[in-house]
DRENTI-331621 format. One record per residue (C-alpha): residue in three letters; z negated, x, y. Coordinates in steps of 0.25 Angstrom, whole numbers, plus 5000, padded with zeros to 4 digits. Layout:
BEGIN
@aa->ALA, w->Z, u->X, v->Y
...
END
This chain:
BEGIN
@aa->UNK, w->4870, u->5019, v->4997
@aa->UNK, w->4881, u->5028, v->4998
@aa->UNK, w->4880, u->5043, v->4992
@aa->UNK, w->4889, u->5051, v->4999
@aa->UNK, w->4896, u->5064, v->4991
@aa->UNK, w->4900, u->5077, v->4995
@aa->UNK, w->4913, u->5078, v->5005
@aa->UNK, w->4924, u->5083, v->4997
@aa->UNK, w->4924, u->5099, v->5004
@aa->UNK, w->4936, u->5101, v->5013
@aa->UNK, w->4938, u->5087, v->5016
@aa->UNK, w->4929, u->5086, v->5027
@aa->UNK, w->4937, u->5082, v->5040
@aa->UNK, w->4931, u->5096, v->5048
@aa->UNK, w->4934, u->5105, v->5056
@aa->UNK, w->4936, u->5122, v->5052
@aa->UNK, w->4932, u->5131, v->5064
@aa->UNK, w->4937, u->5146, v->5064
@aa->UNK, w->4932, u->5157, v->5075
@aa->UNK, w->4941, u->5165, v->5078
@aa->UNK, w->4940, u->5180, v->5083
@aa->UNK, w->4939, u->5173, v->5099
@aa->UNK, w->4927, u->5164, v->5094
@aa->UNK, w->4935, u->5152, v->5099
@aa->UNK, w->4933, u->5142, v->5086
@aa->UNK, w->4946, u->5136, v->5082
@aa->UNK, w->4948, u->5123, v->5074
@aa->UNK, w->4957, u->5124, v->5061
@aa->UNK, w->4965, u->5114, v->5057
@aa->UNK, w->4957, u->5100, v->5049
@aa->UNK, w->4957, u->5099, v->5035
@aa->UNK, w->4963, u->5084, v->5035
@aa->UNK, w->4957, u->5074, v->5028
@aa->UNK, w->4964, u->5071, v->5015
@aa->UNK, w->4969, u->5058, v->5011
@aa->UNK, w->4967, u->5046, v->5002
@aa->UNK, w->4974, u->5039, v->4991
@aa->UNK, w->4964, u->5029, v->4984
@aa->UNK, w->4970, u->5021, v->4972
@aa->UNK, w->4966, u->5010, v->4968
@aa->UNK, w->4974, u->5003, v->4955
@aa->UNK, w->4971, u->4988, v->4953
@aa->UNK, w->4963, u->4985, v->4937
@aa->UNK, w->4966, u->4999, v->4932
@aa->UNK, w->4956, u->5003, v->4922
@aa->UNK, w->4950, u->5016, v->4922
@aa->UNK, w->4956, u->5022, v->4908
@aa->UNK, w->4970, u->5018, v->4914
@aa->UNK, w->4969, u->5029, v->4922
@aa->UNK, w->4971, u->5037, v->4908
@aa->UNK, w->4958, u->5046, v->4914
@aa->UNK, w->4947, u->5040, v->4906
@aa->UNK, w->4942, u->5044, v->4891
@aa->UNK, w->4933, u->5032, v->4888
@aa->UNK, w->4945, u->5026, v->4877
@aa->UNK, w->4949, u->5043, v->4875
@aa->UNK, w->4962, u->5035, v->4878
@aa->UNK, w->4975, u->5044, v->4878
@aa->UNK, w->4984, u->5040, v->4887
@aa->UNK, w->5000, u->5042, v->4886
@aa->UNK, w->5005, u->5055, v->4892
@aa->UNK, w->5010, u->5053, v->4905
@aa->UNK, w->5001, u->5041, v->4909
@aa->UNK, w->4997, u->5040, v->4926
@aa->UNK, w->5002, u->5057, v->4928
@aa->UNK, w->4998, u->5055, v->4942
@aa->UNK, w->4984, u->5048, v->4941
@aa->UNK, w->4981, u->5057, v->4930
@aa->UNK, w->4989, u->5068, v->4932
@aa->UNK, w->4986, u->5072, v->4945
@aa->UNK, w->4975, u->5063, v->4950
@aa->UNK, w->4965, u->5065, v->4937
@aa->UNK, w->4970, u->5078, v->4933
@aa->UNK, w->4967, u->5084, v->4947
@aa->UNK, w->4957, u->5077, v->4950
@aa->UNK, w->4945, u->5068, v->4947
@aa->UNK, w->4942, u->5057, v->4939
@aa->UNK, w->4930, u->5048, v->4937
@aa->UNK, w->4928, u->5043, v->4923
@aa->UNK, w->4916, u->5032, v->4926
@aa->UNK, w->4923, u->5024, v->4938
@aa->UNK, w->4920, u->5011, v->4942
@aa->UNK, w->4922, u->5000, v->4951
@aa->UNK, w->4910, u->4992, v->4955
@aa->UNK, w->4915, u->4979, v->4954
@aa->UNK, w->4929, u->4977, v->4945
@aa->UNK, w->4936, u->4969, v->4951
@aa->UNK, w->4949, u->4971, v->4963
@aa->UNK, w->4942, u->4965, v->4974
@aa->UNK, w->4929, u->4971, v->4973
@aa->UNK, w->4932, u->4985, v->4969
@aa->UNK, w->4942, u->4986, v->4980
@aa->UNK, w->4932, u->4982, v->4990
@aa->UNK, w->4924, u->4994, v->4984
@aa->UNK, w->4934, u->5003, v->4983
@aa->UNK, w->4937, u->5000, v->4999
@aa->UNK, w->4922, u->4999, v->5003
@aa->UNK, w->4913, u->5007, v->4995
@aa->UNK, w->4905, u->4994, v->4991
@aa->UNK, w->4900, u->4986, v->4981
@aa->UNK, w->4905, u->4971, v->4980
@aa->UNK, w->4892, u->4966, v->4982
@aa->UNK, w->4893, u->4976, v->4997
@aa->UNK, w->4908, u->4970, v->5000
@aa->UNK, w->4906, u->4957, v->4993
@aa->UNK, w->4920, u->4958, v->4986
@aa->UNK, w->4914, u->4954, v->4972
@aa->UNK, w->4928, u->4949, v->4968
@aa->UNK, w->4944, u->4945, v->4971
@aa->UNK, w->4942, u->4931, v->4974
@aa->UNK, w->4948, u->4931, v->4989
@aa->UNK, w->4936, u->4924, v->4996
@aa->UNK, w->4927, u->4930, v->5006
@aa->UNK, w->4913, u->4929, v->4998
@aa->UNK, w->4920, u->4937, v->4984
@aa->UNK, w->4930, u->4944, v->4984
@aa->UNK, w->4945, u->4947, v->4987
@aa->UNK, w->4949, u->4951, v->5001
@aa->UNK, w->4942, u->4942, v->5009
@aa->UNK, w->4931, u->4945, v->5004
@aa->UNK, w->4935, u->4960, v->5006
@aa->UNK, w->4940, u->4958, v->5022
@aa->UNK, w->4928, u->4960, v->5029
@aa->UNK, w->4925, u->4972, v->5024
@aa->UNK, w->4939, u->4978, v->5026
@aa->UNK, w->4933, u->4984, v->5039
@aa->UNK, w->4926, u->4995, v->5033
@aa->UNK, w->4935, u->5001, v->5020
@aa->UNK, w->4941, u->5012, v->5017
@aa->UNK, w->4954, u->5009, v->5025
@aa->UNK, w->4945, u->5008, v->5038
@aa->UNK, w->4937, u->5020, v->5034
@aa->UNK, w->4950, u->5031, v->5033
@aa->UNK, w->4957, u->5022, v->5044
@aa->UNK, w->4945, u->5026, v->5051
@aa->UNK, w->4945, u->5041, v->5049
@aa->UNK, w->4959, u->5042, v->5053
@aa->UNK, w->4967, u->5039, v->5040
@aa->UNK, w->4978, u->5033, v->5037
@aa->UNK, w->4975, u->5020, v->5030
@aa->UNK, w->4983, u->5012, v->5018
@aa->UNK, w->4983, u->5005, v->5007
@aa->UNK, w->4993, u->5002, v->4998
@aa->UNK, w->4991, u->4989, v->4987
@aa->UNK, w->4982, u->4980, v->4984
@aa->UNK, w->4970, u->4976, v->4991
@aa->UNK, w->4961, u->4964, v->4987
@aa->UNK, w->4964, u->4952, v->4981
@aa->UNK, w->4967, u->4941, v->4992
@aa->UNK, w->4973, u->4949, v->5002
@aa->UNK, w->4986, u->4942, v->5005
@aa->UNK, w->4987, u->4944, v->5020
@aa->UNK, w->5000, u->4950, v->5028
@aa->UNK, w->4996, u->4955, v->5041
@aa->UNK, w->4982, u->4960, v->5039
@aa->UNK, w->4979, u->4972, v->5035
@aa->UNK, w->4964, u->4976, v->5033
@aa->UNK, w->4957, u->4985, v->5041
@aa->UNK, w->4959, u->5001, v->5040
@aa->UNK, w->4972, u->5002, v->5033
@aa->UNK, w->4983, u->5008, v->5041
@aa->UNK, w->4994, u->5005, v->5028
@aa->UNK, w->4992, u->4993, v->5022
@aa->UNK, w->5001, u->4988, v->5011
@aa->UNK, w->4995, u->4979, v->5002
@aa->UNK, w->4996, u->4969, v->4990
@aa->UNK, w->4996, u->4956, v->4997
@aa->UNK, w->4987, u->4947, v->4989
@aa->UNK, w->4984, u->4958, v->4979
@aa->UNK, w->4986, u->4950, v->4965
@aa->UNK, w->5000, u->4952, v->4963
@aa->UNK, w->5009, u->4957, v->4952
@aa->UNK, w->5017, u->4972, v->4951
@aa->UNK, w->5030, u->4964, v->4960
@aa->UNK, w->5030, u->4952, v->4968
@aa->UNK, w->5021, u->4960, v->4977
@aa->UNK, w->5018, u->4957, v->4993
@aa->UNK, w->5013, u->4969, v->5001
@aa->UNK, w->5006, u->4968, v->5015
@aa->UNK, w->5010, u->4980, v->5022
@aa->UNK, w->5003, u->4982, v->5036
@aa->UNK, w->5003, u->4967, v->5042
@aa->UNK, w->5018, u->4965, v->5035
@aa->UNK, w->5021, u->4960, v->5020
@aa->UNK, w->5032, u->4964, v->5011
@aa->UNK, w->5035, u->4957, v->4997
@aa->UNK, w->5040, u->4966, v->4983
@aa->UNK, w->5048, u->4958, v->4973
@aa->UNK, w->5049, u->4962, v->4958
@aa->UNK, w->5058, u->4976, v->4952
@aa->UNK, w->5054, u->4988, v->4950
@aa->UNK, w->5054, u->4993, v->4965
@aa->UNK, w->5043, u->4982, v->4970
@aa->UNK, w->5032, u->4988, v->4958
@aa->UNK, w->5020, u->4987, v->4966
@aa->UNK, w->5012, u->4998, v->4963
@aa->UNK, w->5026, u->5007, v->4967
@aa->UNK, w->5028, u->4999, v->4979
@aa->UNK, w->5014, u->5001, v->4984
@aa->UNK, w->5015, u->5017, v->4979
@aa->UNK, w->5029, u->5016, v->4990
@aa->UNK, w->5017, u->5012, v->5001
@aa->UNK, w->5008, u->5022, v->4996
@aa->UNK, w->5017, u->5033, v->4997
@aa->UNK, w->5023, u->5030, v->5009
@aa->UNK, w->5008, u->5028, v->5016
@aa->UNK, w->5005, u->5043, v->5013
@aa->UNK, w->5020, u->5050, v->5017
@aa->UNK, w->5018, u->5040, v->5031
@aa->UNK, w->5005, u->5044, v->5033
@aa->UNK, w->5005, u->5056, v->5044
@aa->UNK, w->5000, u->5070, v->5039
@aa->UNK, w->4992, u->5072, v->5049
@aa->UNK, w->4984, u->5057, v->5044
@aa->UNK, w->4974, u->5055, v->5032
@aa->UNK, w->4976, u->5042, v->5025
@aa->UNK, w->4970, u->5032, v->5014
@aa->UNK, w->4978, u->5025, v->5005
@aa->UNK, w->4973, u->5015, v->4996
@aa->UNK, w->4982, u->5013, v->4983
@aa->UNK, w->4978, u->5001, v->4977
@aa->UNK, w->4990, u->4995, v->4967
@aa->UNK, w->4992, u->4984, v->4961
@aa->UNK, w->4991, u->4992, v->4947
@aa->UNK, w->4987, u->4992, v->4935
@aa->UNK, w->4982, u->4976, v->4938
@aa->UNK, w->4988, u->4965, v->4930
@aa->UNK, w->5001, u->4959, v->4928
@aa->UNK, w->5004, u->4973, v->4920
@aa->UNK, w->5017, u->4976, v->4926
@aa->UNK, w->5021, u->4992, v->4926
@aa->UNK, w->5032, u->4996, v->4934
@aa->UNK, w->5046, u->4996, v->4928
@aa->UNK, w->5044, u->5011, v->4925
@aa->UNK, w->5033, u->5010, v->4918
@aa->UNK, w->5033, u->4998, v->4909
@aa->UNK, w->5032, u->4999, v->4897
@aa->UNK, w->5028, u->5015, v->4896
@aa->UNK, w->5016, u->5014, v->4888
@aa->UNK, w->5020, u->5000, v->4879
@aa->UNK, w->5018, u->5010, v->4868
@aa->UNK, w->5004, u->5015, v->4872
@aa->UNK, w->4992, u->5009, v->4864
@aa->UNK, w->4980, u->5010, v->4873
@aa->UNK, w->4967, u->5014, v->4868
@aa->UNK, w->4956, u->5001, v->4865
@aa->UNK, w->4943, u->5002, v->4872
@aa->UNK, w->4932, u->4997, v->4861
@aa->UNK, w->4928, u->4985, v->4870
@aa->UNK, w->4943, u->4979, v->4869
@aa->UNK, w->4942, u->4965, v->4866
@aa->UNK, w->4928, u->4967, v->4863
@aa->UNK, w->4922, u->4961, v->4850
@aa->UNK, w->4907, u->4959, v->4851
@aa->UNK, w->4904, u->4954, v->4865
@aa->UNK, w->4891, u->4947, v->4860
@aa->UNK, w->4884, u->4957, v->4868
@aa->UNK, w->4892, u->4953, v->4881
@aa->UNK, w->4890, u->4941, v->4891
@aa->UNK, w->4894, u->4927, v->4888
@aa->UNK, w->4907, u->4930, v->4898
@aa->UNK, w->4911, u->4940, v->4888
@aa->UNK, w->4909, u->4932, v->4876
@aa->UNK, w->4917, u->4920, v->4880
@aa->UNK, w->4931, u->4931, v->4881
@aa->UNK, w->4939, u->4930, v->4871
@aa->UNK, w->4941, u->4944, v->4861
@aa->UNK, w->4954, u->4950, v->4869
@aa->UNK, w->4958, u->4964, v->4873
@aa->UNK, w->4965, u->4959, v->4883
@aa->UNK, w->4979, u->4964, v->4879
@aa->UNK, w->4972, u->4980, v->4881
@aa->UNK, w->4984, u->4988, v->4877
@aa->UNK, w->4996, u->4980, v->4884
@aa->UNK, w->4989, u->4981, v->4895
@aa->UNK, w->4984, u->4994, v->4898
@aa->UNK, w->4998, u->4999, v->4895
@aa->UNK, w->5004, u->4990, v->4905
@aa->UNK, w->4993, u->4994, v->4915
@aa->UNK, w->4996, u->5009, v->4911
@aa->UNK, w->5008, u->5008, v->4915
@aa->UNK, w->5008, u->4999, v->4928
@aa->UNK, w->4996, u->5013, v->4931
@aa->UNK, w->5010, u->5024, v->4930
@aa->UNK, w->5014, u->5015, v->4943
@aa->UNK, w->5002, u->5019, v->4949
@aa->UNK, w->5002, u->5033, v->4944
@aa->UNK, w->5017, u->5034, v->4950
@aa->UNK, w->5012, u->5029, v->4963
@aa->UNK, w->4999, u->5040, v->4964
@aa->UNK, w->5011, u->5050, v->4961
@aa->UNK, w->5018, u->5046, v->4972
@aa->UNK, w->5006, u->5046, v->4981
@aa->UNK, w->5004, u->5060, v->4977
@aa->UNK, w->5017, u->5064, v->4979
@aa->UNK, w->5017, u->5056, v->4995
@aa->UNK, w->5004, u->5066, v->4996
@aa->UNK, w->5011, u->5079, v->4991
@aa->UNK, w->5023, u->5076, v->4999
@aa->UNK, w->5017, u->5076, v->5013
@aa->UNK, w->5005, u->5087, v->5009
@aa->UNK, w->4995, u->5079, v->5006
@aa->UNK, w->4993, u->5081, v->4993
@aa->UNK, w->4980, u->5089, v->4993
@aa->UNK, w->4974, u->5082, v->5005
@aa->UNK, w->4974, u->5067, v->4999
@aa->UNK, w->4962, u->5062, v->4990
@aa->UNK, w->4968, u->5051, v->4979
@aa->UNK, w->4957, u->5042, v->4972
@aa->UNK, w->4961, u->5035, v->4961
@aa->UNK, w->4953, u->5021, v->4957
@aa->UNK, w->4954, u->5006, v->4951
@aa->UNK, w->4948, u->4993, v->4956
@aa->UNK, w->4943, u->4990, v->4942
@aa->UNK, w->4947, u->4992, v->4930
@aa->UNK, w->4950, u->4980, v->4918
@aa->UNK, w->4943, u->4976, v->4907
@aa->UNK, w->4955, u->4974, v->4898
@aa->UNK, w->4949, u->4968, v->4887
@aa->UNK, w->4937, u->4976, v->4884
@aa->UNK, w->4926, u->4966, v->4881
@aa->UNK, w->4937, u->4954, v->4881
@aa->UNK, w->4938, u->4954, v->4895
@aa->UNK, w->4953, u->4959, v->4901
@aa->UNK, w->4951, u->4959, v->4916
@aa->UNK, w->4941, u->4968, v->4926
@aa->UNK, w->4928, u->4960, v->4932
@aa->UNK, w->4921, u->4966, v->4922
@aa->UNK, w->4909, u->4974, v->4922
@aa->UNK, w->4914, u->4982, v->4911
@aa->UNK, w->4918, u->4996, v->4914
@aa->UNK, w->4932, u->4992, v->4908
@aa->UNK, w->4934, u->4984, v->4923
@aa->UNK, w->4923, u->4994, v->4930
@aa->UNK, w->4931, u->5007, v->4927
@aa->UNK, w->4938, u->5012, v->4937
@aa->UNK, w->4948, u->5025, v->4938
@aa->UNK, w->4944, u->5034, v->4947
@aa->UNK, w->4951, u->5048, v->4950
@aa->UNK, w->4952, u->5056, v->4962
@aa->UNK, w->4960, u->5067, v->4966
@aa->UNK, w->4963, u->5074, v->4980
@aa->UNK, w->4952, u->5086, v->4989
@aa->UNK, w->4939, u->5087, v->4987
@aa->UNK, w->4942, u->5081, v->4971
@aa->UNK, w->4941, u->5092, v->4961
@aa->UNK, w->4954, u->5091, v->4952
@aa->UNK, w->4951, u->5088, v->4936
@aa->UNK, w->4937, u->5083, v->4938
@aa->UNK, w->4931, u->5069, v->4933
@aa->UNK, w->4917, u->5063, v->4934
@aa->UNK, w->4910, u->5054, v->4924
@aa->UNK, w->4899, u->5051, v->4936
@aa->UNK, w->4901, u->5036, v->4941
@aa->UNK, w->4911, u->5032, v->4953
@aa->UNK, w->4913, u->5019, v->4958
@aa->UNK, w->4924, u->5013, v->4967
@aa->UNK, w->4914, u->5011, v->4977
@aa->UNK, w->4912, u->5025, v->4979
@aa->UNK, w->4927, u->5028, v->4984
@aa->UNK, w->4925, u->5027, v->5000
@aa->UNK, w->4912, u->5037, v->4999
@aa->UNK, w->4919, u->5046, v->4991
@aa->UNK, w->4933, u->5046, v->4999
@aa->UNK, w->4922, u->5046, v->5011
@aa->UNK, w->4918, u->5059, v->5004
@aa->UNK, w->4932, u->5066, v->5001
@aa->UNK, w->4938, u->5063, v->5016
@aa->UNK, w->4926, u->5060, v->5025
@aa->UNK, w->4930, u->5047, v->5030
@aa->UNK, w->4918, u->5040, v->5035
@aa->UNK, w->4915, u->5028, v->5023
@aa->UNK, w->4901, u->5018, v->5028
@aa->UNK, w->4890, u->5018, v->5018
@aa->UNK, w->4896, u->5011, v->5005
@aa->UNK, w->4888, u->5007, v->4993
@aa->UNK, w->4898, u->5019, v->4984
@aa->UNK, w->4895, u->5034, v->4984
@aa->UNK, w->4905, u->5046, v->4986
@aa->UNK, w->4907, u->5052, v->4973
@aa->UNK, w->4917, u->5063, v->4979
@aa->UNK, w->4907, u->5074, v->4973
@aa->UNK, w->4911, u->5069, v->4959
@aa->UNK, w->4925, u->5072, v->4963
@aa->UNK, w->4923, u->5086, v->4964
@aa->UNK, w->4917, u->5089, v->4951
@aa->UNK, w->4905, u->5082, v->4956
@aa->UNK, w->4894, u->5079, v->4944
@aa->UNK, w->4884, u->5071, v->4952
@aa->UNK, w->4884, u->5055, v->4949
@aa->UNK, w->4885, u->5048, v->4962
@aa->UNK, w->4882, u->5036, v->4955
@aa->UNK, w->4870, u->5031, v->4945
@aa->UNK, w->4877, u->5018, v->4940
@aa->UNK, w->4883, u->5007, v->4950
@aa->UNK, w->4882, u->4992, v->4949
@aa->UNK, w->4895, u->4985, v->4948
@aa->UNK, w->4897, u->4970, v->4951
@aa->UNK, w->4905, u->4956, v->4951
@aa->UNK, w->4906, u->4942, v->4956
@aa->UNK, w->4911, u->4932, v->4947
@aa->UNK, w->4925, u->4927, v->4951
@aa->UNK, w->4927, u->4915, v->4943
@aa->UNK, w->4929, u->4922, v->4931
@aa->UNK, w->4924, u->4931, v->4919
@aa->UNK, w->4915, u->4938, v->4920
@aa->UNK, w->4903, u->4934, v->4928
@aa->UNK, w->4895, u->4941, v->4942
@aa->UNK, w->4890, u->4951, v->4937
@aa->UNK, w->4881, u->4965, v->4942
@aa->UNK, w->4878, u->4978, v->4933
@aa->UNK, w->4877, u->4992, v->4935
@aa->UNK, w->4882, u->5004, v->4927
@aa->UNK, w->4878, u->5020, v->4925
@aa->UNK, w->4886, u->5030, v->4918
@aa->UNK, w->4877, u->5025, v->4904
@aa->UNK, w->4874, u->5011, v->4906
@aa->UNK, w->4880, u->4997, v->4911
@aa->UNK, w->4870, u->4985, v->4913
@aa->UNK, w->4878, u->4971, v->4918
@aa->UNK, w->4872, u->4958, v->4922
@aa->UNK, w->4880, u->4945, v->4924
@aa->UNK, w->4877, u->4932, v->4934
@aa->UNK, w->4875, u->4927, v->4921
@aa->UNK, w->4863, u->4935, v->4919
@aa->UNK, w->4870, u->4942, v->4905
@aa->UNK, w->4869, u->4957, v->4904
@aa->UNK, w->4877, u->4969, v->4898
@aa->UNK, w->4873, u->4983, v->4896
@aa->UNK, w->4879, u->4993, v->4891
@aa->UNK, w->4875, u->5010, v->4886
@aa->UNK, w->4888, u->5016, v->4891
@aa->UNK, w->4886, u->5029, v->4884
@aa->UNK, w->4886, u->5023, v->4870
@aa->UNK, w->4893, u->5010, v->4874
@aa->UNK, w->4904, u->5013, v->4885
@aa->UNK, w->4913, u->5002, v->4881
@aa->UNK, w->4901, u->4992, v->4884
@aa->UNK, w->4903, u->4986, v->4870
@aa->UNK, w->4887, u->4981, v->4868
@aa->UNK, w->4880, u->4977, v->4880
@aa->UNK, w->4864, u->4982, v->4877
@aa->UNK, w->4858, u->4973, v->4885
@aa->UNK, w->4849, u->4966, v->4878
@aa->UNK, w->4845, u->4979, v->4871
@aa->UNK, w->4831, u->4980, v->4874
@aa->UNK, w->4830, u->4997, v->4874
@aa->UNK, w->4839, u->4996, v->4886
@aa->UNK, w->4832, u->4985, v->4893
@aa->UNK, w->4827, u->4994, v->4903
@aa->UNK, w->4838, u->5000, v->4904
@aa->UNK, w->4845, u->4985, v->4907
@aa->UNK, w->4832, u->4982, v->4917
@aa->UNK, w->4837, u->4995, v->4925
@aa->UNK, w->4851, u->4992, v->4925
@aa->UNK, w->4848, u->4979, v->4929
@aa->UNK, w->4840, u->4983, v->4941
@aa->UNK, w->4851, u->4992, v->4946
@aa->UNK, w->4860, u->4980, v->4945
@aa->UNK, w->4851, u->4972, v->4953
@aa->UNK, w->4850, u->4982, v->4964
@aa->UNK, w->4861, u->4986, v->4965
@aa->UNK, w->4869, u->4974, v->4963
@aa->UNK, w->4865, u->4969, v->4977
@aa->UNK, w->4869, u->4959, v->4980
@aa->UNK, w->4875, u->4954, v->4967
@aa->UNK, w->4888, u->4945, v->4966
@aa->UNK, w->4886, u->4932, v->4972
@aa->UNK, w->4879, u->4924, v->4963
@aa->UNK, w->4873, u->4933, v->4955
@aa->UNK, w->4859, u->4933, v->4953
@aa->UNK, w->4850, u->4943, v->4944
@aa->UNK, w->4842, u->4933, v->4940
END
C-alpha cells in the first residue's frame, strides 16, 4: 500500500488569486512546474559516489566536482539506499513502475516473456513514468540504456516523446548503435564516439530544444560505470596511482558460516583496486555529463526550477565475500546511491532512514504533482526536507535464479538486521549494528531464534508471491 508524503510547498500546480481595490479577482501568473533529470548509472556502487563513510574512505581531491560538489553539497543524500532486487532488468522495471519484481515480474535479464529482460518488461510499458509526465503535459525523453534485450529500430515505447537509446543494451564504451526515434545511427571507436559523452550530447540538446514554456522528464541512464572498464581518453589513467580503501569482507576468509554456493567460490578479491580506479574514472565522464546538464539548465533559466535525482540500478559485489558481480543479496550489490537536488530539497541535508528505488515515482509524484497509480513504494519526499520520520520499517528484497550463482532467494532487511532464505532452504542473518560488513551469519544462534522466526515471517508475507519456483517449504 502506497504512503504518500507531504507535497514539496510551492510546487503545487495552483492558482494565486488577488482582489483588487474594484473587487474583480485577478488570476497571477502559474508557478510552472519544475522539471526532472533522473540518472541512472549502470553497476555503480554506493561508495563510488565518494558520499558515503562506511570504509571512512578519502577520496582524491577533485573526484565527481559536480555529483559532489553541487548536487551532494547543496542538496541531499541518502546513506541507507537500496534497490530491491540487484540486478539491471529488475531494478529498472522498479525504478520506471514503483513495483517490486514479484508485482512486474521482471525477476531477471534473461530476454524472455515469463523472467526477465524487455519482453518481459513490454507489457507494462503502458503505465511508467514516461506515460505518467507525458500525461500531464511534459515533454518526455530518455537518453541511454533501457533493458537488456531491446534491439529494435522503429519502436519506440509508449510515453516518451525523445527517444534515443542503446540498442541491445550490453554493449561496450564504442562500437555503439543508438535507436533515435524509429531511426538508428551507428558510433565507431575515437574519442569523439565515447558513449557516455555522446548520449550527454542528446541530453543537453533535449533540454535547450525543449520549449520554455514545456516541463520535461529526462531519464539519463548511461552505460557507466558497467564493465568492460574503459574511461574516456581524458580520464585514463587519472587515478593509476590511488590505492582504494579495502572493505574487511574482501576475498572473505572464513565463509564456513555461509551457504554452500558461497563455499564452492574460490578466495579472490576480484581485482578490487584496479577496478574501482578504473570505474572512478569512467564516473568523471558521468560527472562532466551532470555538468553540462546543469549548465543546458542555467543557460535557458532553468536552473532553480528542474529537480535532478541521482541513483544506480545496483551496486556490485566486487569481491566482498568471494563474489565480484551484483545478484547478490549483500548490501555490497543492494546499495544504491541516491542524492537529490532541485525545489522543495533542503540544500546540505542527508538521511540515514531507508529509501528504495521503488520509492522514485511517489516521491517525484510528491515534488511535481504528476498523477502516479498506487505502486507498492512510498514518497520519501518528506525526508528530503530535513524530514526525520522513517517512511519505511525494513523492505523485502528478492531474486530469481538465472542459470547462475547465486540461487532464488527472498529476505528482508531493517536498518539493524538482515534475515536471507534461499530456494535451497539455507539461511543468513546478520546484526547490522555490530556486524555491518555481514562477516558471520547468526543464524543458527539460538538467542536470536526469534528474532529469525519474525524476520522470516515478514519475508514470507511479504515476499508474495516469491520467484518462480521457490517455495518456503
Amino acid at each position: 500500500m502506497r504512503r504518500r508524503g507531504p507535497l514539496a510547498l510551492g510546487l503545487l500546480l495552483c492558482t494565486l488569486w488577488v482582489v483588487p481595490s474594484v473587487g474583480v479577482p485577478v488570476a497571477q501568473a502559474q508557478t510552472p512546474p519544475p522539471n526532472v533529470i533522473l540518472i541512472v548509472a549502470d553497476d555503480m556502487r554506493w561508495d563510488e559516489a565518494g558520499i558515503q563513510t562506511l570504509l571512512a574512505e578519502t577520496f582524491p581531491q577533485g573526484y565527481l566536482p559536480t555529483i559532489r560538489g553541487t548536487l551532494v553539497s547543496d542538496g541531499f543524500h541518502a546513506t541507507n539506499a537500496f534497490n530491491v532486487n540487484s540486478l539491471c532488468c529488475p531494478s529498472r522495471s522498479s525504478i520506471l513502475t514503483g513495483d517490486y519484481s514479484h508485482t512486474t515480474g521482471v525477476w531477471n535479464n534473461q530476454n524472455d516473456t515469463a523472467r526477465g529482460g524487455w519482453k518481459a518488461f513490454k507489457p507494462h510499458e503502458g503505465s511508467t513514468l514516461a506515460t505518467w509526465f507525458d500525461a500531464a503535459g511534459y515533454r518526455t525523453g530518455l537518453m541511454g540504456k533501457y533493458f537488456n534485450g531491446y534491439n529494435q529500430t522503429s519502436y519506440v515505447p509508449p510515453g516518451w516523446d525523445r527517444w534515443v537509446a542503446i540498442k541491445n543494451s550490453t554493449v561496450g564504451y564504442y562500437n555503439f548503435t543508438l535507436a533515435i526515434d524509429g531511426t538508428t545511427r551507428n558510433y565507431g571507436t575515437g574519442a569523439a564516439n565515447y558513449s557516455t559523452d555522446v548520449l550527454a550530447g542528446y541530453a543537453t540538446d533535449f533540454i535547450r530544444s525543449t520549449s520554455l514554456g514545456t516541463p520535461f522528464f529526462l531519464m539519463f541512464t548511461p552505460y557507466t560505470p558497467h564493465a568492460p572498464y574503459t574511461p574516456a581518453p581524458r580520464h585514463a589513467g587519472m587515478y593509476s596511482g590511488y590505492t582504494p580503501k579495502m572493505p574487511p569482507n574482501l576475498a572473505e576468509a572464513d565463509v564456513s558460516d555461509k551457504p554452500a554456493w558461497v563455499r564452492a567460490l574460490p578466495q579472490t578479491g576480484g581485482g578490487w583496486g584496479a577496478q574501482k580506479r578504473k570505474q572512478m574514472e569512467m564516473l568523471m565522464a558521468l560527472d562532466d555529463a551532470v555538468g553540462s546538464m546543469l549548465t543546458s539548465l542555467s543557460d535557458t533559466g532553468r536552473l532553480n526550477n528542474t529537480i535532478v535525482l541521482f541513483t544506480s540500478d545496483n551496486g556490485m559485489s566486487g569481491g566482498s565475500h568471494r563474489w565480484t558481480t551484483k545478484k547478490s543479496p549483500w548490501d555490497e550489490a543492494l546499495r544504491s546511491p541516491f542524492i537529490a537536488w532541485g525545489p522543495g530539497i533542503d540544500p546540505g541535508t542527508s538521511s540515514d532512514e531507508l529509501i528504495l528505488n521503488i520509492d522514485i515515482a511517489d516521491t517525484l509524484e510528491s515534488l511535481t504533482g504528476v498523477t502516479v497509480p498506487a505502486t507498492d513504494g512510498a514518497s520519501v519526499a518528506g525526508l528530503l526536507s530535513s524530514g526525520t520520520t522513517p517512511v519505511h520499517d525494513g523492505f523485502v528484497f528478492e531474486r530469481l535464479v538465472d542459470g547462475t550463482d547465486p540461487p532464488s532467494y527472498c529476505g528482508y532487511r531493517t536498518l539493524t538486521h538482515k534475515y536471507i532464505r534461499y530456494s535451497t532452504g539455507e539461511e543468513e542473518l546478520y546484526v547490522l549494528t555490530s556486524d555491518p560488513w555481514e562477516l558471520t551469519s547468526r543464524h543458527a544462534d539460538p538467542a536470536l531464534a526469534t528474532l529469525k522466526a519474525q524476520l522470516l515471517a515478514k519475508t514470507q508475507q511479504l515476499c508474495d508471491p516469491p520467484p518462480p519456483g521457490y517455495s518456503f517449504g
